[in-house]
C-alpha angles and dihedrals in degrees: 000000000000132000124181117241126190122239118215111210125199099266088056094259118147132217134181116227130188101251094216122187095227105025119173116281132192135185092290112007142040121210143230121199117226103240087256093046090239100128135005126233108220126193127182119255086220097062083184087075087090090066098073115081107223091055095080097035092056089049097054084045094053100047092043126032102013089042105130086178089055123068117244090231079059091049097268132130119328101264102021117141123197089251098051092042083051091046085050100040092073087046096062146047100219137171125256107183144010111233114216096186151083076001134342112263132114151268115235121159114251131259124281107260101239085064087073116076116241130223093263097056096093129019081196104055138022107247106150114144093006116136112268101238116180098235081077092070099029102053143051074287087085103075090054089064132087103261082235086070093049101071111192138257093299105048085058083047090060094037086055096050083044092060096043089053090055101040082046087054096039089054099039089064094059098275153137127190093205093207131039127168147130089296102052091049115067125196148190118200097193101057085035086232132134132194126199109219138186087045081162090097101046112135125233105208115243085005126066105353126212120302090190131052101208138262129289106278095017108059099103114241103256087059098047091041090054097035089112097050112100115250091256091059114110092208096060110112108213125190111275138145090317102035083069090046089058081046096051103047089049083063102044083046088059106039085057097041112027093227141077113271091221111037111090138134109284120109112227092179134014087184094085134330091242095068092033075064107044092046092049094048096026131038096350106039114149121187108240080225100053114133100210100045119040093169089101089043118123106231090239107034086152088176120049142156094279089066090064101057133272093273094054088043091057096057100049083047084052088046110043097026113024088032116032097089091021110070100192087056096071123112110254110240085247085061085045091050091040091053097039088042083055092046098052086057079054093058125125131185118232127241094212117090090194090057110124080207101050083195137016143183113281098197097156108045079188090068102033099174127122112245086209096063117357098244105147111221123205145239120248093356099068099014146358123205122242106200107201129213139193123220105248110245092336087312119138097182088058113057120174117190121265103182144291133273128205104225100200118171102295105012105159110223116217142194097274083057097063109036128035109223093062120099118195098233128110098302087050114114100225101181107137117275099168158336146237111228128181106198114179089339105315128117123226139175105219112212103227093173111330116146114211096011104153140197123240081257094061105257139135105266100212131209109289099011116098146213120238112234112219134159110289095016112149112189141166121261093199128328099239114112090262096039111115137246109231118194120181116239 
């Protein structure tokens, strides 16, 4: 049985929501679903929360000024421009409005749909309309699920750059999530998209502090080691910056391997699973990978750091041995998006049909072989390598070296591919500027709109015609001063 009710918001506004007897209800809120479904009403199970004063005044704070899904010249976040608050808006969940009756609570859209399970999404449970959190790809839930729901290598790969982005832009606006986890993070393997929720409770440092501690396995150690200490105490560690960057690389660890970074076999107490448990995630956590300590390895870990290249190896050991129990030498999430924005132009599909990855990383083009299956790819036939370089201070007779990209059949080339100045993150252009094309074994580059793309001769390269990529071309991306220098290995 359901009824519609009206929510009054602060400004006087009024909005209709669907009264259901049994409406969802999470660890401090219930919802009501707008009759479109458009947007939910939430109000707090403890109706006493109104009663502390910094509620509503972080709330006001959260949904104006620090707002990175609002313009500044809406009164969103310093900075923001209409197409970063658009690009951000469909990467949060964030509120719109504080209700002041029937009960306080909040406005926030709702979810995109493709964040709810079908029907379809599991012939063993019945999961249809259920929230799409990410422990159900990254755990034994898996194999309950339809292989449609599950994506492939790159599609995690995209969610985790996706929730870097964000955390760095969360951050950079002066703010901390406090907990995230794989419930606050919802994913969708198929369209390869995330999207962060209950921003409600997001601290602003030396302003409004954390109402929530975290979630189970992905509270960082120092918070957990410190949880019984009184909120006086000095010594109390509370979630902060870089308690969401423990918490996000816990969750880029699982969506690339499917499993907890820190939960392996070894036995920290016999004396009762609770403080087994408290020792292996708090004061005495060990990264089954570390490469100093194996007594928390698990004996078949047929997948490990070392498949995914040396500079994506570097930050999980930053993140799960320099920085497990230290906190300030943990990667920013901006390190995190910059590394994992250089490994997807390292991507590589897969030959195999049969592969569980699809793609993976080819980091050594020595060594071409997917760590999922097996299958060896080879060079030449199934890629070619475009090494980019940047002009040195304006200067086209001086080129270091940026970075490499792996040119498969079909690869798109982007703005950040052609000049660079440009970095592909929410401010990057990414209409289409070119191709890669492999036609009766050879290898071109097809020009879709770049201006001043020329050929190793020295000509113009025009809309539609190509360059052929052998071995030892050097070609211009584009001749603008930050255009790059290409050159095939």
């Amino acid at each position: 049985m359901s009824t519609t009710a009206e929510a009054t918001l602060a400004d006087g506004t009024k909005l209709p929501y669907v009264v259901t007897d049994d409406p969802p209800r999470g660890g401090m809120k219930y919802t009501y679903f707008a009759p479109d479904k458009s947007y939910v009403v939430q109000f707090f199970n403890d109706p006493s929360i109104v009663a502390k004063s910094n509620i509503r005044k972080r709330l006001e704070s959260i949904i104006g000024r620090y707002n990175p899904t609002l313009p500044e010249s809406a009164g969103g976040a310093r900075g923001n421009t209409d197409t970063i608050a658009g690009y951000f808006a469909s990467k949060f969940c964030w509120p719109r409005a504080i209700v002041q009756s029937p009960e306080f609570g909040i406005v926030c859209p709702a979810y995109p749909s493709n964040f709810f399970f079908t029907e379809s999404a599991s012939q063993q449970l019945p999961l249809k309309g259920k929230d799409k959190k990410s422990n159900w790809f990254t755990s034994r839930n898996r194999r309950l699920l339809d292989s449609s729901e599950l994506g492939d290598f790159r599609s995690m790969l995209q969610i985790a750059i996706i929730l870097a982005r964000s955390i760095r832009r969360m951050h950079q606006a002066g703010l901390s999530h406090s907990d995230l986890s794989c419930n606050n993070v919802l994913i969708d393997p198929k369209s390869g998209t995330c999207i962060v929720i209950d921003i409600d409770s997001l601290v602003v440092p030396g302003l409004y502090p954390p109402e929530v501690a975290g979630t189970q396995k992905y509270i960082a150690p120092e918070v957990l080691e410190t949880m019984e200490l009184p909120f006086t105490d000095s010594a109390k560690k509370l979630p902060c910056s870089s308690t969401d960057l423990h918490a996000m690389a816990v969750l880029i660890y699982e969506y690339f391997f499917m499993r907890h970074p820190l939960s392996g076999p070894k036995v920290f107490s016999s004396e009762s699973a609770e403080k087994d448990n408290y020792l292996a995630f708090g004061p005495e956590a060990l990264f089954i990978e570390d490469p100093n300590d194996t007594s928390n390895r698990p004996p078949d870990l047929k997948l490990t750091i070392n498949d995914f290249g040396p500079a994506v190896r570097k930050m999980f050991l930053r993140s799960f041995v320099d920085g497990l129990h230290n906190p300030s030498a943990r990667p920013a999430a901006m390190e995190w998006e910059k590394v994992l924005t250089q490994a997807w132009d390292l991507l590589q599909p897969c030959p195999n049909p049969k592969c569980p990855g699809k793609w993976f990383i080819l980091h050594d083009a020595s060594r071409p072989v997917c760590p999922f299956c097996g299958q060896s790819v080879r060079k030449g036939r199934d890629f070619v390598r475009l090494s980019l370089k940047s002009s040195f201070r304006g200067n086209s007779a001086q080129w270091r070296q940026a970075y490499e990209v792996n040119a498969y059949d079909g690869l798109p080339l982007l703005s950040w591919h052609v000049f660079s100045d440009v970095y592909p993150d929410e401010k990057a252009d990414r209409k289409l500027l070119a191709y890669v094309n492999r036609v009766n074994g050879e290898w071109y580059l097809v020009n879709n709109g770049i201006q001043g793309l020329k050929s190793p001769a020295g000509n113009l390269v025009p809309a539609g015609a190509g360059i052929w990529l052998k071995e030892g071309a050097v070609f211009l991306m584009s001749e603008a001063n930050n255009g790059y220098l290409a050159e095939v290995k």
